[in-house]
C-alpha angles and dihedrals in degrees: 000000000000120000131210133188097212123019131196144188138178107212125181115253122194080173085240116143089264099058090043096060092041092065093044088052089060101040097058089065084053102260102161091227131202123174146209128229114197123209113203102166090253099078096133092198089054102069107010090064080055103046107043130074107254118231113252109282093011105151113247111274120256145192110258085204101059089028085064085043095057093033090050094036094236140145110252111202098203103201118179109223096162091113088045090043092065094086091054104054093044101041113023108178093205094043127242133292123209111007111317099343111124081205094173106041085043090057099042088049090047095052094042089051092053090045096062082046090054100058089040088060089037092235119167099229156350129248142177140192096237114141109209111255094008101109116047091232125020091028100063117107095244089060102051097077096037092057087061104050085045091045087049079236100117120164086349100097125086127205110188096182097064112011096122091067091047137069105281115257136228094262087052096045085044092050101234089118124048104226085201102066092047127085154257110204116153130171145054093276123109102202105091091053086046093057092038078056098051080058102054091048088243102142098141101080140124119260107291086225100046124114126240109192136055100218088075086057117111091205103039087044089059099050082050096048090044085059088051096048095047085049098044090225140075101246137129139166123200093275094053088064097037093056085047092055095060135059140350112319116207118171103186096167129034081234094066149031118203121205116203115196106228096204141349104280085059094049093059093049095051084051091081088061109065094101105117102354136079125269132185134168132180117275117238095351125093103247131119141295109250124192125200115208125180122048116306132188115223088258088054084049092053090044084062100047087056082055100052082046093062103045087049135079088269103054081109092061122095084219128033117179099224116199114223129195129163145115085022090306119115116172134146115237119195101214129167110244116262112256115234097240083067107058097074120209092248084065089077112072 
């Protein structure tokens, strides 16, 4: 077997239980490890943490990604791929999985894009943190090896998790790895990497069960599917999924779509959106700031106006002054609040 003084590898960390142990796993046979954090745009923990008012005495919220890094004393290399990602989510060449999640093509281009990272920093070798049979799609056993070949990453990617329960790779035939120390975890189940966890000493990390993008999100899929739909074509930029990410979303015509802020925090985020769209409040009365995208006609605006009167403080009033502004029109409209009974449930996307 071949032999190496010093031996390093660049693994992917989501900062998730499972990448954290696979790093551990390699740093204690002495793998000097860095690792990649990808940004697609869809990273739920990213932006709800922001957005939303945190409960009294809620910690801050954090990265899990940088958070690992410092707990494990690695180097984290942060890339943005989001422009990159585009193609993926509209056109995924292998489907999607749950929802709107293209989970195999997200995984290959990933690879693929650590992989190209890897030989820049003159690493020895990739690893992630998958755990054979855990996710419905790119974790099967008939995938794995046909993300590699796809990714141009054959017998070069290590997944100490499972390898035992995989082919051997290149570290491990070199010996730069020791197969014995890794692991063969399979399932769906969480315990063993708890426990594996308890071990290591590693207590401070997110909900082994918990989601990290948005794209596996039922909610956050059909507001993406309902763009889609009123454009006729799968497209986004980076303002399309952040909108999507914020507010009540009510669509009652095919014509337009109407945002509601839910707090404050929320309203000041929609406020950086204004630019080309509508947007009304409530004069004089705490609600939110609504804004109004698609091609409405005045009766649809005024549609809209009744609706920021009744999520608002004066959706007891017979009469709200609502402010508009939008397309280099600004007027006042004084509108009745819209009932509840008339705003029917197909109106949420």
């Amino acid at each position: 077997m071949e032999t190496k003084k010093s031996v390093t590898a660049l693994g992917l960390l989501s900062g998730g239980l499972d990448s954290l142990l696979a790093v551990r796993l390699l740093q204690e046979q002495g793998i000097r490890v860095e690792c990649v954090h990808f940004y697609t745009g869809f990273c739920i923990q990213g932006h709800t943490g922001a957005l939303r008012n945190a409960e009294p005495g809620a910690a801050p919220p954090r990265h899990d990604a940088l958070h690992a890094a410092q707990v494990l004393g690695i180097k984290l290399h942060l890339v943005d791929i989001a422009e990159d990602y585009v193609r993926i989510v509209t056109n995924p060449k292998h489907g999607y999985g749950a929802n709107l999640n293209p989970c195999l093509d997200c995984k290959i281009f990933m690879v693929a894009k650590a992989w190209a990272l890897k030989a820049q920093l003159g690493f020895d070798f990739l690893f992630t943190g998958e755990v054979l049979g855990q996710r419905p799609m790119s974790q099967r056993r008939e995938n794995l090896p046909h993300i590699e070949r796809e990714a141009g990453v054959e017998g070069w990617l290590l997944r100490p998790l499972c390898a035992t329960r995989l082919k051997p790779t290149e570290p491990e035939k070199r010996g730069w790895v020791d197969r014995t120390q890794l692991k063969g975890f399979t399932g769906r189940g969480r315990k063993p990497q708890m426990a594996m966890a308890e071990q290591f000493e590693l207590r401070d990390y997110p909900s082994p069960s918990g989601g990290c993008c948005f794209l596996t999100d039922v909610n956050y899929a059909r507001k993406l599917q309902d763009l889609w739909n009123f454009r006729g074509e799968r497209a986004y930029d980076m303002a399309d999924i952040l909108l999507l990410k914020a507010g009540r979303h009510l669509r009652p015509t095919p014509r337009f779509k109407v945002i509601i802020g839910r707090d404050e925090t929320e309203n000041f985020f929609l406020a950086g959106f204004r630019a080309g769209r509508w947007a009304m409040q409530a004069v004089d009365l705490a609600g939110p700031l609504v804004l109004v995208e698609g091609h409405p006609d005045e009766a649809d605006l005024t549609l809209a106006c009744r609706l920021t009167a009744r999520f608002g403080q004066g959706r007891d009033k017979a009469e709200v002054q609502v402010a508009l502004e939008g397309h280099g029109r600004q007027e006042i409209r004084l509108v009745a609040p819209l009932p509840p009974h008339e705003i029917p449930p197909e109106w949420y996307i």
